[in-house]
C-alpha positions in Angstrom: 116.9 146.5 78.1 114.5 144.2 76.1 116.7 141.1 76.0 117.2 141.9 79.9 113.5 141.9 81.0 113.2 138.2 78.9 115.9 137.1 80.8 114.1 138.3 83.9 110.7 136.8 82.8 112.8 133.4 81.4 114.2 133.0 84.9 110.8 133.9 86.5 108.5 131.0 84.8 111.5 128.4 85.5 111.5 129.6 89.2 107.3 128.8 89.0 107.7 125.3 87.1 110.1 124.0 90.0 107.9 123.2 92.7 105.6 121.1 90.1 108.5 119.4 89.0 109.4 118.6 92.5 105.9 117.7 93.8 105.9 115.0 90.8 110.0 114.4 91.6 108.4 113.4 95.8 105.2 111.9 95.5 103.7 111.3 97.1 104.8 113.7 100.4 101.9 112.9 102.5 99.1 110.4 103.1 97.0 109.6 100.0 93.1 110.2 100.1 90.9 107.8 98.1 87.2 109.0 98.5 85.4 106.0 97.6 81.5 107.1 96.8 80.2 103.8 98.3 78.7 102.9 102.1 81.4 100.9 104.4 81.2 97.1 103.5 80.3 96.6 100.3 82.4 95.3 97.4 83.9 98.8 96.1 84.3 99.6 100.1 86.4 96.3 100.4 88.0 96.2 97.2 89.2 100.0 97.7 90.6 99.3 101.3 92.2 96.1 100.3 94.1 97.5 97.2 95.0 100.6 99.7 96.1 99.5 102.6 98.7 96.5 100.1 100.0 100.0 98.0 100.4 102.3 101.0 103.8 100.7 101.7 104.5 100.4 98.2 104.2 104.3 98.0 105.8 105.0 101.1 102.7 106.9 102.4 99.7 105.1 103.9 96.1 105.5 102.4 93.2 106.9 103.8 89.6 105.5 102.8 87.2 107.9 103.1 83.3 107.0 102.4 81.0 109.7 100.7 78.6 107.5 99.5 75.8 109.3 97.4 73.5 108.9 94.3 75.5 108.6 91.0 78.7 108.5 93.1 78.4 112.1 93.1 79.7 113.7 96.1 82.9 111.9 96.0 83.5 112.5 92.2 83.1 116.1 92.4 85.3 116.2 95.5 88.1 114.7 93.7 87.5 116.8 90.5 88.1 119.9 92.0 91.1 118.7 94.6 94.7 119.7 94.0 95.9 117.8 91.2 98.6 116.3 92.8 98.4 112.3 93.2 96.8 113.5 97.0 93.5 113.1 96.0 92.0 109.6 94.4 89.0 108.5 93.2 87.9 105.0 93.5 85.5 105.6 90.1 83.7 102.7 88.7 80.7 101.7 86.2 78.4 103.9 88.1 80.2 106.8 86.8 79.6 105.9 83.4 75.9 105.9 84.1 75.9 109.2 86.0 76.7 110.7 82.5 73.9 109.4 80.9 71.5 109.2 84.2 71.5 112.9 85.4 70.5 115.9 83.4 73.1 117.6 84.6 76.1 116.3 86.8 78.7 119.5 88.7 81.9 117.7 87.0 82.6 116.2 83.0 83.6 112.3 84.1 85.7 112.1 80.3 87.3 115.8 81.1 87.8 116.4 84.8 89.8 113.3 85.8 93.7 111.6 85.0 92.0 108.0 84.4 95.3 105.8 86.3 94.1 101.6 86.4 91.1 99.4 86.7 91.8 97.4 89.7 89.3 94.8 89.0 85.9 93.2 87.5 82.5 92.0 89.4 79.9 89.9 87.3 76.3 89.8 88.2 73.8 86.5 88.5 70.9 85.8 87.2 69.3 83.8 89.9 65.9 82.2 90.7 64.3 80.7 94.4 65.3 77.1 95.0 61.8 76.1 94.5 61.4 77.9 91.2 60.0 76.1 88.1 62.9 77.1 85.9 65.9 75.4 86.2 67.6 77.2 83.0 67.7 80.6 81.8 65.9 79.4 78.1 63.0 77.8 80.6 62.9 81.6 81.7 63.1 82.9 78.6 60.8 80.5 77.1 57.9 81.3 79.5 58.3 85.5 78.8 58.1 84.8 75.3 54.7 82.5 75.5 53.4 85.1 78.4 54.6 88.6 77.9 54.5 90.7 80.4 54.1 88.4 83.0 57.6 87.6 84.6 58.7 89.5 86.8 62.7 90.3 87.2 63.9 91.6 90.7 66.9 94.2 91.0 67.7 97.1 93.3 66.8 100.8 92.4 66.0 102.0 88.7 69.6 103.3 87.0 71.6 100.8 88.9 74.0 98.3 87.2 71.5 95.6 88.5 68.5 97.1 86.8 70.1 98.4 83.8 71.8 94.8 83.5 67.7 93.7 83.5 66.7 96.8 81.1 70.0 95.2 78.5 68.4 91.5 78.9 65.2 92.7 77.9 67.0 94.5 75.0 68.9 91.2 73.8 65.9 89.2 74.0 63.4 91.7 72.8 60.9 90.0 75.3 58.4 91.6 77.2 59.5 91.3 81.0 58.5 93.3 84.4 61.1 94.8 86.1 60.7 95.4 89.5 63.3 98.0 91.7 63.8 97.3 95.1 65.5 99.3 97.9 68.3 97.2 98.2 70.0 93.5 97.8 68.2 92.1 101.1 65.1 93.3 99.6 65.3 91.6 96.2 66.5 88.1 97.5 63.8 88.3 100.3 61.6 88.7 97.5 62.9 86.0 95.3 63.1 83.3 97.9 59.2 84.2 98.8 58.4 84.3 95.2 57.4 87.8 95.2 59.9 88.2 91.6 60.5 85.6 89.7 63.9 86.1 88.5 66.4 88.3 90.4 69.5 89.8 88.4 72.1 91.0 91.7 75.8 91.1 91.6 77.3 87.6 92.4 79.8 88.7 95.5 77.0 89.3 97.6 74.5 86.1 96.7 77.1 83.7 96.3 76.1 82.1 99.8 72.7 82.1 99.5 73.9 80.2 96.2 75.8 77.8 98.0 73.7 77.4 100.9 70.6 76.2 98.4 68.6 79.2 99.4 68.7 80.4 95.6 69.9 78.9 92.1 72.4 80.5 89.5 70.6 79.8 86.0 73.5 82.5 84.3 76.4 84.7 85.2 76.3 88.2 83.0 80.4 87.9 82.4 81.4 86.4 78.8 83.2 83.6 80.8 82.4 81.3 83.2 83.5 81.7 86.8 85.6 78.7 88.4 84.0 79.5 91.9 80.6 78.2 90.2 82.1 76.6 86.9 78.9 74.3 85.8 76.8 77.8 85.5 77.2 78.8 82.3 77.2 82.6 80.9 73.5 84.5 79.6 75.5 84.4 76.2 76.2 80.5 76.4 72.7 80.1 77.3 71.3 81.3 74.0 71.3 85.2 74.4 73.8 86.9 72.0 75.8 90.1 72.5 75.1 90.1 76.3 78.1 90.9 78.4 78.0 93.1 81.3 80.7 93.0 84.3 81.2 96.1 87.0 84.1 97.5 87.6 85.9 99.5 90.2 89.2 101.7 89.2 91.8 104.3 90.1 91.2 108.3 88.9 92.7 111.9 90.4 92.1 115.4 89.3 92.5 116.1 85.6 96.0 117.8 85.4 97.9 115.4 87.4 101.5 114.8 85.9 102.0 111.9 83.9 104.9 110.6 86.6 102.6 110.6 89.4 100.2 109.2 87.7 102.7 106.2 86.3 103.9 106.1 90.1 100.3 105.2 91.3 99.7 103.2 88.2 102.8 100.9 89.3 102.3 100.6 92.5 98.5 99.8 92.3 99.6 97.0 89.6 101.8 95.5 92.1 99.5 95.5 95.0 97.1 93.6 92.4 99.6 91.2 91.6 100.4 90.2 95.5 98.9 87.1 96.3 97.3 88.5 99.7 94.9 90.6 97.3 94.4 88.5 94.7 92.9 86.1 97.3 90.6 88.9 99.3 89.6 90.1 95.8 88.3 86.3 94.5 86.7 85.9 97.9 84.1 88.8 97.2 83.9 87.5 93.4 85.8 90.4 92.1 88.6 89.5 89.0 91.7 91.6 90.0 92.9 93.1 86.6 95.2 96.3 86.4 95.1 98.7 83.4 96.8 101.5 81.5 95.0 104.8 81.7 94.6 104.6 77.7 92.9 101.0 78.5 90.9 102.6 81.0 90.0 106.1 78.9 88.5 102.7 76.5 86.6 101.0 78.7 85.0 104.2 79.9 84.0 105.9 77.0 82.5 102.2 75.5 80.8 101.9 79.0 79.4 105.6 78.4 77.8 104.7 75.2 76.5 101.2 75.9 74.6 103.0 79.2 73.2 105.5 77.4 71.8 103.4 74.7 69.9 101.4 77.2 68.5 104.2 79.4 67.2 105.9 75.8 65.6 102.9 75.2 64.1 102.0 78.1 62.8 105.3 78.7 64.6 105.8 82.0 63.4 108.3 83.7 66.6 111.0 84.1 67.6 112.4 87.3 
């Protein structure tokens, strides 16, 4: 009677493991959600639709961009947290959810726990840029004049706890120099302000001030990458212009619910390194300034956790207020 009822229970829990074995064996057997927690747009908007709509047909499913912008990128994180974990359901998670974990005193998810990290799908450097009729015409003349007049230069970037302005908070760190930081509302707001001379030095993402670059409106002194960019190649990096240790690039990857098999998750891994590798999205990618580089979810758990740490280091020190 014993050995019966085992039998019984045996075949019962292989009956219940079937239907996860054959979700895995199908995916993906319906259209793909990626909630991206940026507005329409923007580079993670453009990068996530791009890399979509070139892996749809690679799946076999097409894939639906849906927007829930929100502070700290959480509304769309916790969405995707708590969906099915299933392959369904993706996260476009990026640097922002590194600083979410340091930035908020509490956040409704675990960023290292609640997610099945799948690729990075590429890299964006920021500038550090001046007005055209600025004084400086190199980062050390910048430099130079903070260190013989603390306190008196002024950086632009947009809102306190973005990459922008923690990129600023980490150049004050490097150089130990006393420096203003001023937030503003958004990109528009700090190159309005540069051009009038309301900032002195602006620190933005390069994507989005590359034409006011090449139009002559404004003037690259650094990039914030640890190479130069062949789209401006005589700009050098902060690090090649005397600033050690200074590296910062942001990123945009692939993530779904903690949970989801290891196949699917290899599936969407594959198929989001081919799209990468097509020379269609390659192309889009370089035209917004973003370096198309696919990952392993081990490379990815890496980058993460090292991203965590470096973010939180600089918010301690700067005294960032948490949210």
């Amino acid at each position: 009677m014993l050995l019966h009822r085992r039998q019984v229970l045996a075949t019962l829990a292989a009956a219940s493991a079937v239907p996860l074995l054959a979700r895995a064996d199908t995916f993906p057997s319906k259209p793909i959600t990626l909630l991206v927690p940026f507005a329409p747009g923007g580079i993670a908007d453009i990068t996530a639709r791009t890399v979509a709509q070139a892996m749809g047909p690679l799946l076999g499913q097409t894939m639906v961009v849906d927007n829930k912008p929100s502070a700290g990128s959480i509304v769309a994180s916790q969405t995707v947290a708590r969906a099915a974990p299933d392959g369904h359901t993706l996260l476009l998670m990026s640097n922002g959810n590194a600083v979410s974990a340091s930035l908020f005193r509490k956040l409704p998810f675990d960023v290292t726990r609640d997610f099945s990290l799948i690729t990075t799908l590429g890299f964006f450097e920021m500038v550090v840029a001046v007005g055209a009729g600025s004084r400086f015409r190199t980062l050390p003349d910048v430099l130079a004049y903070a260190r013989a007049n603390p306190g008196k230069l002024n950086i632009g970037t947009i809102a306190a706890g973005s990459t922008q302005h923690l990129a600023a908070e980490l150049l004050k760190m490097r150089t130990g120099l006393d420096m203003v930081i001023v937030p503003y509302k958004g990109s528009p707001d700090v190159l309005r302000a540069l051009k009038v001379g309301d900032v002195d030095v602006a620190v933005e993402i390069l994507g989005p001030t590359l034409g006011q670059i090449t139009g002559g409106a404004v003037r690259a002194l650094a990039l914030t990458d640890d190479r130069r960019n062949p789209v401006l190649p005589d700009v050098p990096t902060v690090q090649e212009a005397g600033v050690p240790h200074y590296d910062v690039t942001s990123w945009n990857a692939l993530a779904a619910p903690a949970g989801t098999p290891a196949d699917v998750v290899a599936k969407i891994n594959k198929a989001a390194r081919d799209a990468l590798a097509t020379p269609a999205v390659t192309k889009r990618l370089q035209e917004l300034g973003v370096r198309a580089q696919a990952g392993t979810p081990a490379q990815l758990d890496t980058l993460l956790n090292a991203e965590i740490r470096r973010w939180r280091e600089v918010i301690q020190t700067a005294r960032i207020e948490l949210q």
